[in-house]
Jmol script that loads the backbone (N, CA, C; Angstrom):
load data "model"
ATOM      1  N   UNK A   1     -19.349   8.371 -24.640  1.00  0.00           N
ATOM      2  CA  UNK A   1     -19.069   6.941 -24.488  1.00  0.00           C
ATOM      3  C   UNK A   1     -19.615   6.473 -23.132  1.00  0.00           C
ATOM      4  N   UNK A   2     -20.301   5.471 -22.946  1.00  0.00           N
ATOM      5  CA  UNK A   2     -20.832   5.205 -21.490  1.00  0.00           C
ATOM      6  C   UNK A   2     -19.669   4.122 -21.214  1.00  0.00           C
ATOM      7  N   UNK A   3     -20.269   4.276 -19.759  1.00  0.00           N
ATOM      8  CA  UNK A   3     -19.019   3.424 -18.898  1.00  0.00           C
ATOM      9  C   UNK A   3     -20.022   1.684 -18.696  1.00  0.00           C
ATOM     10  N   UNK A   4     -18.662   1.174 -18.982  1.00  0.00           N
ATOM     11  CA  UNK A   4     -18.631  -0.286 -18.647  1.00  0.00           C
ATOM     12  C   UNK A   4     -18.675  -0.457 -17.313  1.00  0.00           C
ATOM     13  N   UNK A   5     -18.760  -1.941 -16.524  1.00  0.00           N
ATOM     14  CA  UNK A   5     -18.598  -2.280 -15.953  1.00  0.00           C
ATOM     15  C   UNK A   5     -17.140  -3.250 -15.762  1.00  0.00           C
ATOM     16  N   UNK A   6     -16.791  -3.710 -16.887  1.00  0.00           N
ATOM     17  CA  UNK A   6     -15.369  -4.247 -16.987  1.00  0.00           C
ATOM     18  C   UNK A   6     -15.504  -5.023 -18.551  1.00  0.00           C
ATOM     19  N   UNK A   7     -14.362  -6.305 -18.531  1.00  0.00           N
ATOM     20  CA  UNK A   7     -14.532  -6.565 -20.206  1.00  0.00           C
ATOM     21  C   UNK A   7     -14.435  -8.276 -20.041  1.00  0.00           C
ATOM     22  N   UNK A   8     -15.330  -8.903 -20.505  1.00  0.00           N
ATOM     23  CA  UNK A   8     -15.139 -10.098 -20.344  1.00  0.00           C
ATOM     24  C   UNK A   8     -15.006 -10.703 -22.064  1.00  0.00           C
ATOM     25  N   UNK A   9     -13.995 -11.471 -22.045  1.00  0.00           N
ATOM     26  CA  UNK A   9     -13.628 -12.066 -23.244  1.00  0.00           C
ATOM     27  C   UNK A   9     -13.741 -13.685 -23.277  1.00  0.00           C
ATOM     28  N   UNK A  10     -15.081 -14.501 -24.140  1.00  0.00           N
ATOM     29  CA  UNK A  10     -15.672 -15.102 -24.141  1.00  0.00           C
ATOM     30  C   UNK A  10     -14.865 -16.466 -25.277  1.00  0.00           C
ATOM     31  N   UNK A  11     -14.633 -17.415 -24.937  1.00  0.00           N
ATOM     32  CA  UNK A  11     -14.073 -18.350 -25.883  1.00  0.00           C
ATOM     33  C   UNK A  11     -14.828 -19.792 -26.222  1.00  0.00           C
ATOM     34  N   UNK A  12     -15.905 -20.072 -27.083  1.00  0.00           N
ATOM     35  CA  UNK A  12     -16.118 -20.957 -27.378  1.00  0.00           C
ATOM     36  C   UNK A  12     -16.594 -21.288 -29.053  1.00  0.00           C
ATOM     37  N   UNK A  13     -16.681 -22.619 -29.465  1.00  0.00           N
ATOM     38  CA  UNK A  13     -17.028 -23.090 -30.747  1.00  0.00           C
ATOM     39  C   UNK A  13     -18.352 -22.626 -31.120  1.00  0.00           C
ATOM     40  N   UNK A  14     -19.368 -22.482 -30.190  1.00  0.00           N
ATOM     41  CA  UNK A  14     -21.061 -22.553 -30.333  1.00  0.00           C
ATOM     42  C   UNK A  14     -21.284 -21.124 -30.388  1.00  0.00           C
ATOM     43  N   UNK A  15     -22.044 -20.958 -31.756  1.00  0.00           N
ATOM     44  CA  UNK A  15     -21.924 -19.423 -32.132  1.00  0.00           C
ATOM     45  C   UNK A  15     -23.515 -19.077 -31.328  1.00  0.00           C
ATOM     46  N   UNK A  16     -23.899 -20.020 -30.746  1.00  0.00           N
ATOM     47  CA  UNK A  16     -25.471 -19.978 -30.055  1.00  0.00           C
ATOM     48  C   UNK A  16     -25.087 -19.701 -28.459  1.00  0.00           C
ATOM     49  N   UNK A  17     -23.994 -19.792 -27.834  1.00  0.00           N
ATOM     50  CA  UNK A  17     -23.346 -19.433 -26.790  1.00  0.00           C
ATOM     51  C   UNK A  17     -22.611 -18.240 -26.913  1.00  0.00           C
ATOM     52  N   UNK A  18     -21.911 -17.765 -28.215  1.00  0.00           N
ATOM     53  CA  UNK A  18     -21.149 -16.627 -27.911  1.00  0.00           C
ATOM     54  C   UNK A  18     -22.787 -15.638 -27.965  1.00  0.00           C
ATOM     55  N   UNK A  19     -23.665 -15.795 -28.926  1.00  0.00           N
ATOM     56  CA  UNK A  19     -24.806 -15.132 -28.876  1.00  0.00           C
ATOM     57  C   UNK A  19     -25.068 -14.487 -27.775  1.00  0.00           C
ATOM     58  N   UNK A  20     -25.634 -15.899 -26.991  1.00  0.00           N
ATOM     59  CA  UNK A  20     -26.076 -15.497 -25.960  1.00  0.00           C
ATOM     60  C   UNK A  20     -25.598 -14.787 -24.379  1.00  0.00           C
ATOM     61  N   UNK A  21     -23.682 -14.431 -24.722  1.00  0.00           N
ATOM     62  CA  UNK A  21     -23.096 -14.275 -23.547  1.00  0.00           C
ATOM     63  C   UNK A  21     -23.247 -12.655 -23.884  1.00  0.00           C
ATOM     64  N   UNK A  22     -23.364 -12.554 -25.474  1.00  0.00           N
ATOM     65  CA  UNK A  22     -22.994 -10.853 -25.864  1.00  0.00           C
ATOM     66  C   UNK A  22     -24.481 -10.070 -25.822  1.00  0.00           C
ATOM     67  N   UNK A  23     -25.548 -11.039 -25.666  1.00  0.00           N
ATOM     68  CA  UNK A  23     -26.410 -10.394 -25.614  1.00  0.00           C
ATOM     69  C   UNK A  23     -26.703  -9.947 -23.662  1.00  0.00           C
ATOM     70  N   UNK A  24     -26.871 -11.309 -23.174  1.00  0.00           N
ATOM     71  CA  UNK A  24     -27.002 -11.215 -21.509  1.00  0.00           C
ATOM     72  C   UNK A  24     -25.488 -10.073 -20.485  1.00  0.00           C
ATOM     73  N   UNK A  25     -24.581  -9.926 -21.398  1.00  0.00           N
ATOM     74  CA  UNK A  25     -23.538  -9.223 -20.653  1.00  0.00           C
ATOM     75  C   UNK A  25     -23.631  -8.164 -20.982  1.00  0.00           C
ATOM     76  N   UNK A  26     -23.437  -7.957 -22.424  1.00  0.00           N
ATOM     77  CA  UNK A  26     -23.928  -6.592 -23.148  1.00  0.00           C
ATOM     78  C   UNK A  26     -24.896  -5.996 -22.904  1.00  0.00           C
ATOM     79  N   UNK A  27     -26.335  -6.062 -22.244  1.00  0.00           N
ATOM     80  CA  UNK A  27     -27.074  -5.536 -21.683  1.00  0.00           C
ATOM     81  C   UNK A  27     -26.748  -5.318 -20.260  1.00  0.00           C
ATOM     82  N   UNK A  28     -25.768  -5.747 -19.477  1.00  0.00           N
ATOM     83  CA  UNK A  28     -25.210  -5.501 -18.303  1.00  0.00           C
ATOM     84  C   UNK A  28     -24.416  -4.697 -17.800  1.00  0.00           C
ATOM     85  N   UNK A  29     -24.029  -3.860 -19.676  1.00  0.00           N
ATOM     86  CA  UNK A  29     -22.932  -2.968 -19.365  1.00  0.00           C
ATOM     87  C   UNK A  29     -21.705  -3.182 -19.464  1.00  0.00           C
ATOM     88  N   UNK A  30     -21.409  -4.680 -19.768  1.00  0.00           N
ATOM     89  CA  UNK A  30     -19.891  -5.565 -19.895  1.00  0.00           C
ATOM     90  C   UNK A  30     -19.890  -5.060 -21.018  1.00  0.00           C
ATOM     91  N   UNK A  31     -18.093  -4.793 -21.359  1.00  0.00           N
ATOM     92  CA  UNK A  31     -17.347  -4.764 -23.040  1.00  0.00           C
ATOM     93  C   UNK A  31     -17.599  -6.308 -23.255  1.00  0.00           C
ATOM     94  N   UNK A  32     -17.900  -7.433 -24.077  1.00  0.00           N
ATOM     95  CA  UNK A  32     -17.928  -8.557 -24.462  1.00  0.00           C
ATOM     96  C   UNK A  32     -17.240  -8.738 -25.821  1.00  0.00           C
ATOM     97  N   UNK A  33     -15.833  -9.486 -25.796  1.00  0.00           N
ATOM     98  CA  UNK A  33     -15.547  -9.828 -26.857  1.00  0.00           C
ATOM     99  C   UNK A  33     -16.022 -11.322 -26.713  1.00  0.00           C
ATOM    100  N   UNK A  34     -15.758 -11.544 -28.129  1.00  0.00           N
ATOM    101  CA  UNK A  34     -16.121 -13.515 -28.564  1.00  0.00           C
ATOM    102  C   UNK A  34     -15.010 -14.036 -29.546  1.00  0.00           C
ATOM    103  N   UNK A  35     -14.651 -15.486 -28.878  1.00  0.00           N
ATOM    104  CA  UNK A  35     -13.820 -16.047 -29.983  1.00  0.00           C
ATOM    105  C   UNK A  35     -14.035 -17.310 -29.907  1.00  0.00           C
ATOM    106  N   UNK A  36     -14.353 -17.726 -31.297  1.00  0.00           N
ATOM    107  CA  UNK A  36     -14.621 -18.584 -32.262  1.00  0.00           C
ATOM    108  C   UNK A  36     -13.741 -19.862 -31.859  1.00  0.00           C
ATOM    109  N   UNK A  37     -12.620 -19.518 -32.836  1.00  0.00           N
ATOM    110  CA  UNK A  37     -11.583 -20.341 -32.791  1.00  0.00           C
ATOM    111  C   UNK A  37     -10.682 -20.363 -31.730  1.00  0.00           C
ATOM    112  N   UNK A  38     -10.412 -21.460 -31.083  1.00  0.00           N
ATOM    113  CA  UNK A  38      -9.754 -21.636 -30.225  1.00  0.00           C
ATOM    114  C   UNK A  38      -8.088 -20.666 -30.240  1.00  0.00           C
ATOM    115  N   UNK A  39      -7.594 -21.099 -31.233  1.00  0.00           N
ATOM    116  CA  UNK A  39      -6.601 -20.462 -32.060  1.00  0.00           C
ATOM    117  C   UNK A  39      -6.177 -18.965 -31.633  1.00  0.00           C
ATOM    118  N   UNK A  40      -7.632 -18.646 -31.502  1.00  0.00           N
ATOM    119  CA  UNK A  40      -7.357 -16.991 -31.317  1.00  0.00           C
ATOM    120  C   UNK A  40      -7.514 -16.285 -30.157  1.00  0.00           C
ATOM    121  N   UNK A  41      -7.982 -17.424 -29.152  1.00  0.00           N
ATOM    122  CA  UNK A  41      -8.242 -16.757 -27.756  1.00  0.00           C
ATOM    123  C   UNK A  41      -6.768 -16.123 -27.275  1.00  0.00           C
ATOM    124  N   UNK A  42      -5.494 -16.583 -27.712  1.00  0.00           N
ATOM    125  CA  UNK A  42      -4.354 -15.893 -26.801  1.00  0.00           C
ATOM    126  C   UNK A  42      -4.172 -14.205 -27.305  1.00  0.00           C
ATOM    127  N   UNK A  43      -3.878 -14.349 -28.776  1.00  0.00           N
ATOM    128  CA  UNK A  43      -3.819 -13.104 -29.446  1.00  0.00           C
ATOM    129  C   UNK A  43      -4.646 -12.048 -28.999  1.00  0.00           C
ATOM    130  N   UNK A  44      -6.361 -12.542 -28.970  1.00  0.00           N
ATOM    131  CA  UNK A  44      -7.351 -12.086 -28.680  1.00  0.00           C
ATOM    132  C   UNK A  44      -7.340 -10.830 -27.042  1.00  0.00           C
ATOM    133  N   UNK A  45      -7.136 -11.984 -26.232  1.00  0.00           N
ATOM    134  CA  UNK A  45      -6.508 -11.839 -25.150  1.00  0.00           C
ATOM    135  C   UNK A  45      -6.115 -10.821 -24.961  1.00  0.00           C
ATOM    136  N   UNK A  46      -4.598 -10.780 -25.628  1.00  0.00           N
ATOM    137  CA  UNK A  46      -3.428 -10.008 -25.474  1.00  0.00           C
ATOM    138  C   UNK A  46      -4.318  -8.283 -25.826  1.00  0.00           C
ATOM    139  N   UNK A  47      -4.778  -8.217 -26.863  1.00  0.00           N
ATOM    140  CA  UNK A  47      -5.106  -7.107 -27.587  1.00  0.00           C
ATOM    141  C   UNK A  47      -6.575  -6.691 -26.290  1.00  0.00           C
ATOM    142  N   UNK A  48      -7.549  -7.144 -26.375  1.00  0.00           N
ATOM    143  CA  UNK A  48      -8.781  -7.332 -25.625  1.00  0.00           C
ATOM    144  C   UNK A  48      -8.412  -6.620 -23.927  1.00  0.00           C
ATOM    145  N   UNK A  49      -7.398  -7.433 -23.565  1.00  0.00           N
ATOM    146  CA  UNK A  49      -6.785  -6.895 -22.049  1.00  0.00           C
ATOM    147  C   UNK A  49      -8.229  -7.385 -21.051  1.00  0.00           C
ATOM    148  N   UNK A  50      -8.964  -8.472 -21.083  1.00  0.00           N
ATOM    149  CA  UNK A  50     -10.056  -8.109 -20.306  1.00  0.00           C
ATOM    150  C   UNK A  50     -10.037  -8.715 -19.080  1.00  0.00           C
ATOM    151  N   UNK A  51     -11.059  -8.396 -18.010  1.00  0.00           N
ATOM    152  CA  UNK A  51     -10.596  -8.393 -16.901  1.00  0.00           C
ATOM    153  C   UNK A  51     -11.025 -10.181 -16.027  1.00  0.00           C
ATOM    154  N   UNK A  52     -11.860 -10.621 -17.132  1.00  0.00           N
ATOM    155  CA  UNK A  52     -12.168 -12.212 -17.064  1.00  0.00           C
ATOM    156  C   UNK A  52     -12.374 -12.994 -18.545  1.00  0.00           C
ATOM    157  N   UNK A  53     -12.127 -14.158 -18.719  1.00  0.00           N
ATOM    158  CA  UNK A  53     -11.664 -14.983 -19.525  1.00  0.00           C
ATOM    159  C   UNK A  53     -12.559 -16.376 -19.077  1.00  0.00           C
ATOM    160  N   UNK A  54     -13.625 -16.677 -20.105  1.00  0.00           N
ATOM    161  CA  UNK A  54     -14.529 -17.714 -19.716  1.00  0.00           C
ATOM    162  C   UNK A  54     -13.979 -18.532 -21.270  1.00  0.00           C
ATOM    163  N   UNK A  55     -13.950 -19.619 -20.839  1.00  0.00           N
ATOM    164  CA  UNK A  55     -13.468 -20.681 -21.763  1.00  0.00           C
ATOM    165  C   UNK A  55     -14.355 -21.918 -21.544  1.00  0.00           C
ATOM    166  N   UNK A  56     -14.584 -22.306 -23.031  1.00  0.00           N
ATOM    167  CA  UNK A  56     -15.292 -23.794 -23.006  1.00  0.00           C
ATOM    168  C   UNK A  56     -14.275 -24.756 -22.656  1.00  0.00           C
ATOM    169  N   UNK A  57     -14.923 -25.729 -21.671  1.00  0.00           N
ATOM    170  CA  UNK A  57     -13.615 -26.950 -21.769  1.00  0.00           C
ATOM    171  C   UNK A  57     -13.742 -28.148 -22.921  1.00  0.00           C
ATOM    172  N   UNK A  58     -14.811 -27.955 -23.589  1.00  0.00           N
ATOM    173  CA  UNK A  58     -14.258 -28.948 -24.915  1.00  0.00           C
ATOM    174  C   UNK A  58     -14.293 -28.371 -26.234  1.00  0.00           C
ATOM    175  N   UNK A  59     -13.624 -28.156 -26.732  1.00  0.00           N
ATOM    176  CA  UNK A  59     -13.623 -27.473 -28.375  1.00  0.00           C
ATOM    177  C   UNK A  59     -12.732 -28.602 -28.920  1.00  0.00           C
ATOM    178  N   UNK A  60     -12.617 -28.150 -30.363  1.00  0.00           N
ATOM    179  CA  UNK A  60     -11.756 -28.807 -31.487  1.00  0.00           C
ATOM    180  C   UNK A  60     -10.601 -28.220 -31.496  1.00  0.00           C
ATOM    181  N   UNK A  61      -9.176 -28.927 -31.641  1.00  0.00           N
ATOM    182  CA  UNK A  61      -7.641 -28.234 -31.944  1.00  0.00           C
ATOM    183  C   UNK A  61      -7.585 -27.891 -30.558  1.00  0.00           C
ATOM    184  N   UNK A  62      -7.930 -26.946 -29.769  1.00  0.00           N
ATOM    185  CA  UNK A  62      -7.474 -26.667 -28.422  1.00  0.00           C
ATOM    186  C   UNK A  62      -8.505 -26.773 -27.945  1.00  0.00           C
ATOM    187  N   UNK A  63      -8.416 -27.467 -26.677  1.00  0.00           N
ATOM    188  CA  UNK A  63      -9.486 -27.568 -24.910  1.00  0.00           C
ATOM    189  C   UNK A  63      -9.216 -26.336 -24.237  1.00  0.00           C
ATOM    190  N   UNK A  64      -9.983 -26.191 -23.263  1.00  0.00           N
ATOM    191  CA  UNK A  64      -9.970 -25.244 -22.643  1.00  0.00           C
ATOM    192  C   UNK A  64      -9.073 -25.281 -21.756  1.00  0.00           C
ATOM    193  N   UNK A  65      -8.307 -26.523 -21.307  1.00  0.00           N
ATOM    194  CA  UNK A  65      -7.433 -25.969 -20.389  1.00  0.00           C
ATOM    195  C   UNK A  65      -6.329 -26.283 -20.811  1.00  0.00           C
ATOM    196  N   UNK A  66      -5.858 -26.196 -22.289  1.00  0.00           N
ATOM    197  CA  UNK A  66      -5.030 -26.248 -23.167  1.00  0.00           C
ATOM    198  C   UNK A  66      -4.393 -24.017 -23.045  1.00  0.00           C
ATOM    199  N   UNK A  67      -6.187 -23.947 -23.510  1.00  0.00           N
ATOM    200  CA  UNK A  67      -6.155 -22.628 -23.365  1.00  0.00           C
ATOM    201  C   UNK A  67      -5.393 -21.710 -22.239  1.00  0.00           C
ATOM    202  N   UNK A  68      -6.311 -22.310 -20.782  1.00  0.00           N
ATOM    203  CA  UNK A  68      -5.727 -21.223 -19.851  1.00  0.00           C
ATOM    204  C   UNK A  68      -4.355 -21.795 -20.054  1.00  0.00           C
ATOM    205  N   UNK A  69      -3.807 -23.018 -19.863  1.00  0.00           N
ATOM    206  CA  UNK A  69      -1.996 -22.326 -20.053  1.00  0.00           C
ATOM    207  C   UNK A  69      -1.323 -21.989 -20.906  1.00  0.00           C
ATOM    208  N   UNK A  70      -1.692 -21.449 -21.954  1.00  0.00           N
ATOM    209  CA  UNK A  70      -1.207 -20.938 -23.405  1.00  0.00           C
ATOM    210  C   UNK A  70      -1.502 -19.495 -22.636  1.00  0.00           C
ATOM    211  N   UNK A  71      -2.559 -18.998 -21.876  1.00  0.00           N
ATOM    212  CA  UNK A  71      -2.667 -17.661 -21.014  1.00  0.00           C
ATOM    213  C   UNK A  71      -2.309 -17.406 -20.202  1.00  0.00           C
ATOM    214  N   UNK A  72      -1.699 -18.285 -19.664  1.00  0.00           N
ATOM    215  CA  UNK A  72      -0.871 -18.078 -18.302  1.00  0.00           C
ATOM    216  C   UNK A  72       0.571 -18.052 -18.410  1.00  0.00           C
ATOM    217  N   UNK A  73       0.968 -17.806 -19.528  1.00  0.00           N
ATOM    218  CA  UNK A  73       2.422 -17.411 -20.372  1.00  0.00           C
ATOM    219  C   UNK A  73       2.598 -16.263 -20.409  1.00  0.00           C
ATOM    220  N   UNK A  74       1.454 -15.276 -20.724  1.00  0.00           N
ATOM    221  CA  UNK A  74       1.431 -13.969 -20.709  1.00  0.00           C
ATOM    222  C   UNK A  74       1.236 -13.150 -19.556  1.00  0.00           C
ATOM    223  N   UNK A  75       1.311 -11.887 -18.966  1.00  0.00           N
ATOM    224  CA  UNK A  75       0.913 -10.964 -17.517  1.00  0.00           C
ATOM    225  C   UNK A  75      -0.526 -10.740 -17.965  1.00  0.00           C
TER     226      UNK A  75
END
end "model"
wireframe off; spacefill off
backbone 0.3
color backbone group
């Protein structure tokens, strides 16, 4: 198993942005998760454990800074 550099967990609507974060990080050695739906960034989160959290600030159903305090509920 090679070693990471850490895990960044990626949250936006534009499947042309999660693309491009898993391709440019993932060649960097980052774990990169992606989420879609707003919905799922907390769950995601929780399970994922990663060590940064990039969020779009405009999506549909939840904003992004809807998001970080739905994450800032959890350690």
């Amino acid at each position: 198993m090679e070693d990471r550099a850490g895990r960044i967990l990626v949250v936006d609507d534009d499947r042309v942005v999660l693309r491009w974060f898993e391709a440019a990080l993932g060649s960097a050695k980052v774990a990169v998760e992606t989420v879609r739906e707003a919905t799922q960034a907390v769950p995601r989160a929780i399970a994922f454990q990663p060590d940064l959290i990039l969020v779009d600030r405009h999506m549909p159903v939840l904003n992004g800074g809807e998001i970080v305090r739905a994450l800032r509920a959890f350690p």
